[in-house]
SEZA-734543 format. One record per residue (C-alpha): x negated, y negated, z negated; chain. Coordinates in Angstrom, 1 decimal, m for minus. Each point is the difference from the previous one (the first is absolute). Layout:
R | X | Y | Z | A
...
//
This chain:
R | 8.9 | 21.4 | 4.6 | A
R | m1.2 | 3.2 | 1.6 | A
R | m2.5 | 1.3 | m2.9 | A
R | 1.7 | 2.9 | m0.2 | A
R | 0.2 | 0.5 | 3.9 | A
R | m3.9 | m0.8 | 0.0 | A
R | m1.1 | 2.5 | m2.1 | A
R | 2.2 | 3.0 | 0.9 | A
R | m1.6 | m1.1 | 3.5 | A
R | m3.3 | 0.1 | m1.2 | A
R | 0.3 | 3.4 | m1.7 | A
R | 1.2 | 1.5 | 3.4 | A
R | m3.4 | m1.1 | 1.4 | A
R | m2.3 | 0.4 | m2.6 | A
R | 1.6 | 4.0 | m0.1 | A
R | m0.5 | m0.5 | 4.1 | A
R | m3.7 | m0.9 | m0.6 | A
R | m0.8 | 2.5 | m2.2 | A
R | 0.9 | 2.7 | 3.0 | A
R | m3.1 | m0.4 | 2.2 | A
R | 1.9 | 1.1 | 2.6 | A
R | 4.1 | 0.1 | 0.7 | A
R | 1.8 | 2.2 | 1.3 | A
R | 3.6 | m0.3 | 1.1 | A
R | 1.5 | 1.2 | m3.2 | A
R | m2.0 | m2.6 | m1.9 | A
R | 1.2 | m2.3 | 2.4 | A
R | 4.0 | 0.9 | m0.9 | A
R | m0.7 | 0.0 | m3.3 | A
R | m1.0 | m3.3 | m0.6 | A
R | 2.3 | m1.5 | 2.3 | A
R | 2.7 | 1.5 | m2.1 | A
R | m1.6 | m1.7 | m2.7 | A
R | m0.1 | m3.1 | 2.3 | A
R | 3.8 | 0.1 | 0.3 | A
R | 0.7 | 0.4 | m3.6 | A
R | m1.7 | m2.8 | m1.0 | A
R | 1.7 | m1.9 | 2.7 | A
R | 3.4 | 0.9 | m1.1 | A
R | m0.6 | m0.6 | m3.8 | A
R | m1.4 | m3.7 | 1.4 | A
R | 3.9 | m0.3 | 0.9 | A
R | m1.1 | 0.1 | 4.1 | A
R | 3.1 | 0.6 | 2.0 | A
R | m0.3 | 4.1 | 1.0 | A
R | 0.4 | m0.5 | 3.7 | A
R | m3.1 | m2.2 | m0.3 | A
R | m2.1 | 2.3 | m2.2 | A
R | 1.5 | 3.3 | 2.4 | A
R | m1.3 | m2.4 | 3.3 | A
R | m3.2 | m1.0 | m1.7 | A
R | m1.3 | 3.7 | m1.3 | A
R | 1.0 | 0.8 | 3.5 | A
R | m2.5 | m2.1 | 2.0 | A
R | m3.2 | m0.1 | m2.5 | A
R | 0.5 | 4.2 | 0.5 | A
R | m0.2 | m0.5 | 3.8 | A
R | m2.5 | m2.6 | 0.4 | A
R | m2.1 | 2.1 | m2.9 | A
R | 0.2 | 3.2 | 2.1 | A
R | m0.1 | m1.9 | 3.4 | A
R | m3.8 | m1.5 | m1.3 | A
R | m1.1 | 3.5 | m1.0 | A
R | m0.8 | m1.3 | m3.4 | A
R | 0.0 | 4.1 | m1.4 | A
R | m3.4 | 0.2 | 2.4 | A
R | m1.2 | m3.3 | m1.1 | A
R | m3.0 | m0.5 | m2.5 | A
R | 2.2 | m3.0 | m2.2 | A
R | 3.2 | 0.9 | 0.5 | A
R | 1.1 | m1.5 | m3.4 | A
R | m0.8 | m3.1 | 1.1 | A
R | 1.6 | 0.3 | 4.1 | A
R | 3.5 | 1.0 | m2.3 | A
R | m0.6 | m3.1 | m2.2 | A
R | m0.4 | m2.2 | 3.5 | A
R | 2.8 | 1.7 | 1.5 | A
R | 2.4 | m0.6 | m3.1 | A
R | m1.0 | m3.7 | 0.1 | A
R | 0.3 | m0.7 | 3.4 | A
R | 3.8 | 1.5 | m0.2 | A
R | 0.4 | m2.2 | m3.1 | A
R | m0.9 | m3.4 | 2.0 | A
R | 2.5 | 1.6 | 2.5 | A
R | 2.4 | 0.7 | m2.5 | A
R | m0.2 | m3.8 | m1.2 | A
R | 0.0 | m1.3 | 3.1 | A
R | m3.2 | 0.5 | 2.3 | A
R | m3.2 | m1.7 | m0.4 | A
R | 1.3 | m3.6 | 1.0 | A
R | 1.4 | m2.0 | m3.2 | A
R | 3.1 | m1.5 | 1.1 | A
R | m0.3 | m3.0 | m2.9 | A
R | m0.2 | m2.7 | 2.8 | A
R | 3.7 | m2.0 | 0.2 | A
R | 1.7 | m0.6 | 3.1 | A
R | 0.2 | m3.5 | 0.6 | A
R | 3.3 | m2.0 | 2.1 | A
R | m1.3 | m2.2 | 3.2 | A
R | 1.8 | m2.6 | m2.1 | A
R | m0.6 | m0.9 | m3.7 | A
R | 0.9 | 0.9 | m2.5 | A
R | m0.1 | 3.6 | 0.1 | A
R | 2.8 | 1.4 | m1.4 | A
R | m0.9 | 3.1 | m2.5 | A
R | 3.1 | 2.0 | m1.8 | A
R | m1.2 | 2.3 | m3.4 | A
R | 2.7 | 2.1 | m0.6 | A
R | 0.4 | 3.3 | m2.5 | A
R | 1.7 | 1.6 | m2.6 | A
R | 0.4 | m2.2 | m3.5 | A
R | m2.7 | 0.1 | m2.4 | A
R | m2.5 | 1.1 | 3.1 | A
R | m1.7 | m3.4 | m1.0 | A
R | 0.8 | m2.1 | 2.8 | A
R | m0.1 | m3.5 | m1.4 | A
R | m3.3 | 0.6 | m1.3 | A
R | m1.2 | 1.7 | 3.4 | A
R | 1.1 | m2.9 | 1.5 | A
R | m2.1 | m2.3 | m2.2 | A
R | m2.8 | 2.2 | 0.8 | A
R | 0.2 | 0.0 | 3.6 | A
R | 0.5 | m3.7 | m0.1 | A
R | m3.3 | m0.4 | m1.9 | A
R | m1.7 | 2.0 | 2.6 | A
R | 1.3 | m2.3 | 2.8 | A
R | m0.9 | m2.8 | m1.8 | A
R | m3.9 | 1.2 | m0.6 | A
R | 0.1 | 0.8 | 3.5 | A
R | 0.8 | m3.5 | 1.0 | A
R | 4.0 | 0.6 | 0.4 | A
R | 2.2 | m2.5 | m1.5 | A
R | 3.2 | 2.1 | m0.9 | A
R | 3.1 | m0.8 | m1.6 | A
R | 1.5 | 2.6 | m2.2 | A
R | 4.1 | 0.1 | 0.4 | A
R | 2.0 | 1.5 | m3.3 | A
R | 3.0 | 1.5 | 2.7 | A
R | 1.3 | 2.1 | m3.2 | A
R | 2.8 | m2.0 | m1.7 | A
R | 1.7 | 3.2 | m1.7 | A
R | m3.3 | 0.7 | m2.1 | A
R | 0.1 | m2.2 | m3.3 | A
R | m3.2 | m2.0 | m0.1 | A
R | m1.1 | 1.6 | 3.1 | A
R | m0.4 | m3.4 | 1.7 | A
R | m1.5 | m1.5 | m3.1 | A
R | m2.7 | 2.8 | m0.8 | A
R | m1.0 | m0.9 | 4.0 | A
R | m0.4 | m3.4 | m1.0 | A
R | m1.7 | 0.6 | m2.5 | A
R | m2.7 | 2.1 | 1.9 | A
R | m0.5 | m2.6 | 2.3 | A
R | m0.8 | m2.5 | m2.3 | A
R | m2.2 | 2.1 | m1.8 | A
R | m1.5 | 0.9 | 3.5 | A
R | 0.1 | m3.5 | 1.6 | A
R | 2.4 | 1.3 | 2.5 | A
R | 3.0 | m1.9 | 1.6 | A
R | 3.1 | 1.9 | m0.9 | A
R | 4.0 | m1.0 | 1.3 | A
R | 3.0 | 0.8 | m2.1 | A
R | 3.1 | m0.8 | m0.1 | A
R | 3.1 | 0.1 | m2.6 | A
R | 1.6 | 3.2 | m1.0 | A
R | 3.1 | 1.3 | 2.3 | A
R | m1.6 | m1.1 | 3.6 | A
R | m0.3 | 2.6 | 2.5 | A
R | m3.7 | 1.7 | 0.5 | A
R | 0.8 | m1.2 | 3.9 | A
R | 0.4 | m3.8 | m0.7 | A
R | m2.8 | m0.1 | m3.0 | A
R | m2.3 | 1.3 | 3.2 | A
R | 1.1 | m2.1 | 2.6 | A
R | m0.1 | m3.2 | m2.7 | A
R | m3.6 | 1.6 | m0.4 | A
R | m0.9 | 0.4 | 3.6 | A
R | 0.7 | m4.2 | m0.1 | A
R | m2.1 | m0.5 | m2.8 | A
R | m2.8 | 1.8 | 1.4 | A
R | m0.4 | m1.9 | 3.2 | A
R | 0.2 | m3.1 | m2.1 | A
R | m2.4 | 1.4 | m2.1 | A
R | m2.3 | 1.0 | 2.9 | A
R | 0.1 | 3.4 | m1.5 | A
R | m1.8 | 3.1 | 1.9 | A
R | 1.9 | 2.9 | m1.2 | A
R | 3.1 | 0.4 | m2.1 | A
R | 0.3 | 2.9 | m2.6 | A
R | 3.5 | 1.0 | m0.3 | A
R | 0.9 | 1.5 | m3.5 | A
R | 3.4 | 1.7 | 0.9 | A
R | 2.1 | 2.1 | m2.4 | A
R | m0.5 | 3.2 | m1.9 | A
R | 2.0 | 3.3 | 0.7 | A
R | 1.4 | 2.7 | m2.1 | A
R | 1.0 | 1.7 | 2.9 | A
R | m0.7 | 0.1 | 3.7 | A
R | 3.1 | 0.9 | 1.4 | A
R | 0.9 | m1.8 | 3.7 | A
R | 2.7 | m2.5 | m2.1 | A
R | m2.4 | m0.4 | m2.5 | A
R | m2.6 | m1.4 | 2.8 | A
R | 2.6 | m2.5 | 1.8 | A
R | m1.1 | m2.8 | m1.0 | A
R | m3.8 | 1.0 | 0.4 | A
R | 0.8 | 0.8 | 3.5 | A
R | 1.4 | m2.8 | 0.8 | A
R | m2.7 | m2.3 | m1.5 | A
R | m2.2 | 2.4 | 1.9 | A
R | 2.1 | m1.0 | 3.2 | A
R | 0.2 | m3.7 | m0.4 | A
R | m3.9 | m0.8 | m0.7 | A
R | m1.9 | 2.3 | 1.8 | A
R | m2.9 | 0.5 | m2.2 | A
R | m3.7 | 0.9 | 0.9 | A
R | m0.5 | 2.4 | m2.4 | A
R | 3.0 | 1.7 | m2.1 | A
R | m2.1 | 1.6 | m2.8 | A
R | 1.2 | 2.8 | m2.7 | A
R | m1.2 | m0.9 | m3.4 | A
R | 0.5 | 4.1 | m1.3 | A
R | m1.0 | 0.8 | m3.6 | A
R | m2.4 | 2.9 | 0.7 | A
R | 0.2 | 1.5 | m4.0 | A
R | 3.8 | 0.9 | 0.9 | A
R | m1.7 | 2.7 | 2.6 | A
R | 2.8 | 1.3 | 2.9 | A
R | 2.3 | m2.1 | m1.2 | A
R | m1.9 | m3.0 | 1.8 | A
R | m0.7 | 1.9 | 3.1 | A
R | 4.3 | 0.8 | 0.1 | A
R | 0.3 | m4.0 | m0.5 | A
R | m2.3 | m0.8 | 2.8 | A
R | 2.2 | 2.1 | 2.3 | A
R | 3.0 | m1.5 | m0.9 | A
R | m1.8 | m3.4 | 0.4 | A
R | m1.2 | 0.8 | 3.6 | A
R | 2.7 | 1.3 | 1.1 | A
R | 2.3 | m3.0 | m0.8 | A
R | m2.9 | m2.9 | 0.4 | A
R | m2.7 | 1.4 | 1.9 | A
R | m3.2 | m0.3 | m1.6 | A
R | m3.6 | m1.3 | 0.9 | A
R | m1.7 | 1.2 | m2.9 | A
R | 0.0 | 1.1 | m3.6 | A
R | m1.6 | m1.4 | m3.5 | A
R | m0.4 | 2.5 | m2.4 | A
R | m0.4 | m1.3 | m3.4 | A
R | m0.9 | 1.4 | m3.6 | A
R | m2.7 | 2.2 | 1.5 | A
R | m1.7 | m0.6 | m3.2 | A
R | 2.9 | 1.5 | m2.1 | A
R | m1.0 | 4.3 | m1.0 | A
R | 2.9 | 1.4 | 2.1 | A
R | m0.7 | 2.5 | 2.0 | A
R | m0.1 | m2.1 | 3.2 | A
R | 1.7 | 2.3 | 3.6 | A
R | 1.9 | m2.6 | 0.7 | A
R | m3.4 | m2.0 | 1.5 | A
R | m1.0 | 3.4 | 1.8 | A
R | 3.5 | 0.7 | 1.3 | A
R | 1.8 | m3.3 | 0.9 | A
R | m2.1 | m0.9 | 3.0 | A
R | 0.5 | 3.3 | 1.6 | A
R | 3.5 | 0.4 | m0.6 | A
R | 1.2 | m3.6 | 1.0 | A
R | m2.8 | m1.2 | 2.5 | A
R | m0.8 | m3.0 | m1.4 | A
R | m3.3 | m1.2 | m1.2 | A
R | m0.7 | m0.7 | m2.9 | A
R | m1.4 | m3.8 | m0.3 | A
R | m1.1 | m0.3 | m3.5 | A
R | m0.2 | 1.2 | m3.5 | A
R | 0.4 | m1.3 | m3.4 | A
R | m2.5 | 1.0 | m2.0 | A
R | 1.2 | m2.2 | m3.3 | A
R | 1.6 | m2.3 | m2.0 | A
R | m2.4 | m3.1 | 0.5 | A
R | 1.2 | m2.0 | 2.8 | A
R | m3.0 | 0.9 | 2.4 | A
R | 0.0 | 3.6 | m0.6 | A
R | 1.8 | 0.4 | 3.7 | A
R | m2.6 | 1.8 | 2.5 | A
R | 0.2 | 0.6 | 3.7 | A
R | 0.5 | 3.9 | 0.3 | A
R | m3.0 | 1.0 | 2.0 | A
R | 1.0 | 4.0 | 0.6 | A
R | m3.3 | 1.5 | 0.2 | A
R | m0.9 | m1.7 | m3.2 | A
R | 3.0 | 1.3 | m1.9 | A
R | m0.5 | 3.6 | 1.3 | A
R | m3.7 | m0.1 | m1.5 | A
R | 1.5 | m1.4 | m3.5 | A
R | 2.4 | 3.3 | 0.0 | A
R | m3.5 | 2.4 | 0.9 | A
R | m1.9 | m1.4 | m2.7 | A
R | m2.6 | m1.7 | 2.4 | A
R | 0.6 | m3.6 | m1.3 | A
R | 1.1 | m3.5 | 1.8 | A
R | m3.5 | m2.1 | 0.7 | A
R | 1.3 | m2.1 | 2.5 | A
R | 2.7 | m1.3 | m2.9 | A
R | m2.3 | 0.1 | m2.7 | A
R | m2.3 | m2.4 | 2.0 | A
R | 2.8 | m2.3 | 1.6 | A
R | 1.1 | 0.2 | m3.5 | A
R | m3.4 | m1.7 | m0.9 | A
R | m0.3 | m2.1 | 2.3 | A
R | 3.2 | m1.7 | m0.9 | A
R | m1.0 | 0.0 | m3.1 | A
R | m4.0 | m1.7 | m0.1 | A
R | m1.5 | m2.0 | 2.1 | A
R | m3.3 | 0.6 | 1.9 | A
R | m1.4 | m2.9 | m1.8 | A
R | 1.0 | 1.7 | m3.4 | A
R | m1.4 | 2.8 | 0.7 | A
R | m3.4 | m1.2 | 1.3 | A
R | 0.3 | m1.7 | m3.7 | A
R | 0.6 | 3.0 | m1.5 | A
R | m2.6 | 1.9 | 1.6 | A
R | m2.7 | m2.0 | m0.3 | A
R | 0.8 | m0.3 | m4.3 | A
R | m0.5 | 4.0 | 0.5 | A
R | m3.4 | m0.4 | 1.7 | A
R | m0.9 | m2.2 | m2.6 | A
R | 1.7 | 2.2 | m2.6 | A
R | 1.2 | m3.2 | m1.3 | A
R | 3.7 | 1.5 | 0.0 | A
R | 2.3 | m1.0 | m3.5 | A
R | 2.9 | 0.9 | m0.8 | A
R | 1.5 | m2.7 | 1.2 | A
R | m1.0 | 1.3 | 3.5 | A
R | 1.5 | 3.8 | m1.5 | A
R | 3.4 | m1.9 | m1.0 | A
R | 0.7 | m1.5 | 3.7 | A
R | m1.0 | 3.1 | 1.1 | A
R | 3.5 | 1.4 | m1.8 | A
R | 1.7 | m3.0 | 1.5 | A
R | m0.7 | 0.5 | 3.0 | A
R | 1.2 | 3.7 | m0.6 | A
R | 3.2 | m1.2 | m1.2 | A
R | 0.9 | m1.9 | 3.0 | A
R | m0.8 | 2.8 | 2.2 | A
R | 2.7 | 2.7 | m1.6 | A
R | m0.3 | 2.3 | m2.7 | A
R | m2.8 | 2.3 | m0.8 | A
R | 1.9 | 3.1 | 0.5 | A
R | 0.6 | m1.4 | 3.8 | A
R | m3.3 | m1.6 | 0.4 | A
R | m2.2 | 3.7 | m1.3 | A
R | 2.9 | 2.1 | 2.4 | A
R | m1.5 | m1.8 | 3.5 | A
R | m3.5 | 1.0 | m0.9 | A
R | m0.7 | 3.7 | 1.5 | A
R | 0.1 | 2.4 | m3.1 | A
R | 1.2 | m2.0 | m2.9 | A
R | 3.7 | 0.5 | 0.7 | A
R | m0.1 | 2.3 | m3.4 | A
R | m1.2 | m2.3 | m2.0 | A
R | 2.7 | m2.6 | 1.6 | A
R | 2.4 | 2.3 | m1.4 | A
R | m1.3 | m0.5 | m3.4 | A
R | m0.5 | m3.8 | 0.1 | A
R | 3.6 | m0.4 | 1.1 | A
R | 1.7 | m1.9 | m2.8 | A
R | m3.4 | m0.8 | m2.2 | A
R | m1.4 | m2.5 | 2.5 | A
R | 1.7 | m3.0 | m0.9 | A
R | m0.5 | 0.4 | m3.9 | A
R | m3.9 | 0.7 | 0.5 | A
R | m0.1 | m3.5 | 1.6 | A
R | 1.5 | m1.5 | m1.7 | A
R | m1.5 | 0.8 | m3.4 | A
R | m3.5 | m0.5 | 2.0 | A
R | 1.3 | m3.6 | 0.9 | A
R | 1.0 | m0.2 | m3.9 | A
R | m3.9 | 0.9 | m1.0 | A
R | m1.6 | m1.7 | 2.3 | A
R | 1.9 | m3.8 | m0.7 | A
R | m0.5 | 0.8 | m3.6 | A
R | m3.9 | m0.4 | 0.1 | A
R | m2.1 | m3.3 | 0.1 | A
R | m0.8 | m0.9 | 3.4 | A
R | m3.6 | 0.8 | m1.8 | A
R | 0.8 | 3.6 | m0.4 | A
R | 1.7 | 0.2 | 3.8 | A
R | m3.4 | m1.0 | 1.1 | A
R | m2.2 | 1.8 | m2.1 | A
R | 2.1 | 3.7 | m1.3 | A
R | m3.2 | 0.7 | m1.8 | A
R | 0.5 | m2.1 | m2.8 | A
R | 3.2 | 1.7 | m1.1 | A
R | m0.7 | 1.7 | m3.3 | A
R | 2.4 | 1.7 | m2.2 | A
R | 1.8 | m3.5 | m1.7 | A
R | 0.2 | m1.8 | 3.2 | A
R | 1.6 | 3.7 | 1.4 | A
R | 2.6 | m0.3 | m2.9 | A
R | 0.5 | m3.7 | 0.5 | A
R | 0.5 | 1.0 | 3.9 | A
R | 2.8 | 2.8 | m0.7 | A
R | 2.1 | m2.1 | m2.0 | A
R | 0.3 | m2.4 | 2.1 | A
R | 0.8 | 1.7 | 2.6 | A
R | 2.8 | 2.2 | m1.8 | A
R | m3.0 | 3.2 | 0.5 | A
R | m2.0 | 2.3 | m1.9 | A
R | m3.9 | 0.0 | m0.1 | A
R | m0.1 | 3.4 | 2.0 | A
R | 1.9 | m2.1 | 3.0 | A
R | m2.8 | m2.7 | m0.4 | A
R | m2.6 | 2.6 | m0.3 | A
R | 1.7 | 1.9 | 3.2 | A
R | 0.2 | m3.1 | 1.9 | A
R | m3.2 | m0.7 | m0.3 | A
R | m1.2 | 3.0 | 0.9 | A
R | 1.7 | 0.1 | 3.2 | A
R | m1.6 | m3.3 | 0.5 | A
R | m3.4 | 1.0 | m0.3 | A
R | 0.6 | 3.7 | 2.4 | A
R | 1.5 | m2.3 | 2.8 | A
R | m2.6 | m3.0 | m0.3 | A
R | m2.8 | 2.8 | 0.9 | A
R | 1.7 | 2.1 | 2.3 | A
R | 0.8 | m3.5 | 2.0 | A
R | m3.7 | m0.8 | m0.6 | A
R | m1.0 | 3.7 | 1.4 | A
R | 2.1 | m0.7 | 2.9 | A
R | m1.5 | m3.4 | 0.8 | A
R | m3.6 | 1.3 | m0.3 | A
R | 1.3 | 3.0 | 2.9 | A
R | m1.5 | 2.6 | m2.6 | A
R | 3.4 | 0.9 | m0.5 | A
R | 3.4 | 1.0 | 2.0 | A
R | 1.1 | m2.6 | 2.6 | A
R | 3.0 | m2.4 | 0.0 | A
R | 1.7 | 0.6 | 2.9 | A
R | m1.1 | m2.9 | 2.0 | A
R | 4.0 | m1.5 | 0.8 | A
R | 0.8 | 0.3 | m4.0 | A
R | m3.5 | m1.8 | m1.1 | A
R | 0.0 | m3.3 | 2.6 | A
R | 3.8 | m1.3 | 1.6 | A
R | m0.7 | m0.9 | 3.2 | A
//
């Protein structure tokens, strides 16, 4: 989402760098440039006006003009406001729990924020993290709004309650509430209705279902790609419901993403997690100081590896590494490889969290999913003969190869190429000639 940001960032700095030394007026003058690129991002202007404020303090306060890197002190500076800006260097993901069960959490937000599928999402996190939760369709003016919930659930293996068209959200949750007890449910998800607007008689009935179950958590599901419209919403929704904590979704999408830097600030409320796409675990915990080092171009490492280790197990990956050693690796070992890429999240988000590559994120965005797929193609097109031993592939058995899997030679030819440049980098790596795997991405713990 913040490509654009990134980069104007990084050409601040990189004109910063090439000072030697700053002086005051340098100092301005990128911090002008700082707030441009803030308020093309779409960031509310009293936020940006607050935020150039401070880093110019805290930048003159640390005497960074007499320092001998004072590129890199305004680099730390503008980072450490950004954690602030998002909300300080504790994540706030963790959900307040009732001293009864089941704890009672209300999603509420704007229509088309993507609130039933947020609410499958979270319910699939509960549910890996040992939760049983019941998912309640409280929405009976949305057509197939209580089906399309169902339908998630089942897809999910989640327990969802319903009920008939033209019953008030208020019984449908207090019906719900029943069936959770029975149920032995830990947390119920309430999926309340959409808004056009957020006007006070608008929110009655939202207040009032507010009121009457007393929910842990009241969470805003906010649509981050329609920039300070969300962060308006959000004020309209605290001020009538009082919120606990916002979910920010579409942060995948290529808008130009203020409404993520501004709605904390403005409306005071943390944000709990983000929605990073369309595939039903693609919901992360928003971890501040992570997010701040994704918009600076440093990467996301901590994701990337709890990424992996989601992903492979330890025991694969001892597997894995000892077929390098032995440089016994096929591509059958190079095909679950992709898999297991797949699972994690796109390319374009998997090459932005590792320090350096956001530019070449940018690029991948949109081209990832067909180069997979047309390597799955190739790859389940060969003999398990040829998966096992590449070198036999001459040009027939390359032709054979690309028309059954819908290719062209070249793709085999490239495919196989890439094969052969990662099988001896990996080998290079496992022989500690070459550059180390960072120790958390090579062996889950």
């Amino acid at each position: 989402m913040f490509e654009a940001l990134t980069e104007k960032l990084q050409n601040v700095f990189r004109r910063l760098g090439s000072h030697g030394t700053i002086s005051e007026r340098d100092l301005d003058e990128a911090l002008r440039e700082v707030r441009m690129a803030l308020l093309e991002a779409d960031v509310h202007f009293r936020v940006v006006r607050d935020f150039v404020q401070r880093v110019r303090e805290k930048a003159l306060g640390a005497q960074i003009l007499a320092s001998l890197t004072p590129m890199q002190q305004v680099i730390d500076i503008v980072n450490q406001e950004l954690i602030e800006l998002l909300g300080g260097a504790q994540p706030h993901f963790q959900l307040q729990r009732s001293k009864e069960p089941p704890t009672v959490v209300m999603l509420v937000g704007l229509k088309g924020s993507g609130k039933t599928t947020t609410a499958a999402k979270l319910g699939l996190q509960l549910r890996r993290g040992g939760d049983r939760p019941l998912l309640v369709a409280a929405d009976p003016q949305r057509v197939a709004a209580a089906e399309q919930l169902e339908a998630l659930g089942k897809q999910l293996n989640l327990s969802v309650y319903s009920s008939d068209g033209g019953t008030r959200p208020l019984q449908i949750c207090e019906r719900a509430l029943k069936e959770a007890k029975r149920l032995g449910a830990g947390t119920v998800i309430v999926d309340t209705m959409g808004y056009v607007q957020t006007d006070q008689e608008s929110l009655a009935e939202l207040t009032e279902l507010r009121r009457r179950l007393s929910p842990a958590e009241v969470l805003m599901v906010a649509d981050a790609m329609t920039g300070q419209e969300a962060v308006r919403a959000a004020e309209a929704f605290n001020k009538a419901v009082g919120l606990t904590g916002l979910i920010l979704t579409k942060l995948d999408g290529d808008a130009r993403g203020g409404a993520a830097l501004s709605i904390r600030t403005v409306t005071g409320v943390p944000i709990k997690f983000v929605g990073v796409g369309e595939k039903a675990d693609a919901l992360e915990p928003f971890h501040p100081d992570r997010f701040a080092s994704r918009i600076l171009g440093m990467g996301d490492m901590l994701t990337l590896i709890e990424k992996a280790k989601d992903t492979i197990t330890r025991e694969e990956m001892e597997t894995l590494e000892a077929r390098v050693r032995r440089g016994s690796i096929t591509l059958e070992d190079f095909l679950a490889q992709f898999q297991r890429v797949r699972k994690m999240g796109s390319l374009s988000q998997l090459l932005g969290m590792v320090p350096g590559l956001s530019k070449v994120a940018s690029r991948m965005e949109g081209l990832d999913e067909v180069y997979l797929s047309r390597a799955e193609a190739i790859v389940y097109s060969m003999t398990v003969k040829e998966r096992r031993h590449p070198d036999i592939i001459d040009g027939s058995r390359r032709r054979r190869i690309a028309r059954g899997s819908g290719t062209t030679p070249t793709d085999v030819n490239r495919l196989l190429k890439q094969y052969r440049e990662a099988k001896k980098l990996m080998q290079t790596m496992a022989s500690g000639r070459g550059p180390r795997i960072p120790p958390g991405l090579r062996l889950p713990q």
